[in-house]
C-alpha positions, 0 to 999 in steps of 0.5 A, spaced: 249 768 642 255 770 647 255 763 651 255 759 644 261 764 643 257 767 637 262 773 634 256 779 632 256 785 630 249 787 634 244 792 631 238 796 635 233 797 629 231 803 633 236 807 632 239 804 626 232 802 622 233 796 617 232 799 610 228 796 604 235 793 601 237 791 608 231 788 609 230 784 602 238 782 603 237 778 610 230 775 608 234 772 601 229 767 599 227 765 604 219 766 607 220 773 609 213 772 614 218 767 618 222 774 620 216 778 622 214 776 630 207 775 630 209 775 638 209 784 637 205 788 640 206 793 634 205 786 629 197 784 633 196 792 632 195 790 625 189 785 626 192 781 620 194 773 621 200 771 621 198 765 617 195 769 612 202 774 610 205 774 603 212 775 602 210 782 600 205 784 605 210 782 610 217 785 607 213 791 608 211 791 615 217 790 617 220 796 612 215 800 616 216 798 623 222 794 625 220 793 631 216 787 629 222 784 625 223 777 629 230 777 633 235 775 634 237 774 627 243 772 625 247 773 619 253 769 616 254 767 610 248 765 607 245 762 613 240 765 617 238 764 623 232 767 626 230 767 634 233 763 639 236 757 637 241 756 641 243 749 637 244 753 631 249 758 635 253 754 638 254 750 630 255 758 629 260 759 634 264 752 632 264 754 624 268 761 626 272 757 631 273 752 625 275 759 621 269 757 616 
């Protein structure tokens, strides 16, 4: 995101835990399994496929362990953008040079 020159606020989910509200808020209606990293060590811990999360089941995993929230996302507007995607920060970036 700073090479696209991306302007965020950064947050560590470790000291500043997302909230349920937060939570539901970022997903929007999107697929909240999109935003859980099956990747995580914490996330294979519990022995549940990826493929088989619900939205509920997975805004709940998420509330109860942020460490398996996919990162980074970006929030602006109502676009998200989850992970790296590089495309996606430098539209980002451009939009907010464009003042948008």
């Amino acid at each position: 995101m700073d090479r696209a020159g991306v302007e965020y606020e950064p947050r560590d989910y470790a000291r500043r835990p997302l909230t349920p509200e937060e939570l539901a808020d970022i997903v929007g209606s999107g697929a909240a399994a999109s935003f859980v990293n099956p990747r995580s060590p914490a996330f294979r811990k519990l022995g549940i496929a990826h493929q088989d999360l619900d939205d509920e089941s997975a805004l709940r995993i998420m509330d109860e362990n942020n460490v398996v929230v996919r990162r980074p996302i970006v929030v602006h507007g109502e676009e998200r953008i989850i992970g790296l995607d590089v495309d996606a920060f430098e539209r980002l970036a451009r939009a907010q040079a464009a003042g948008a």
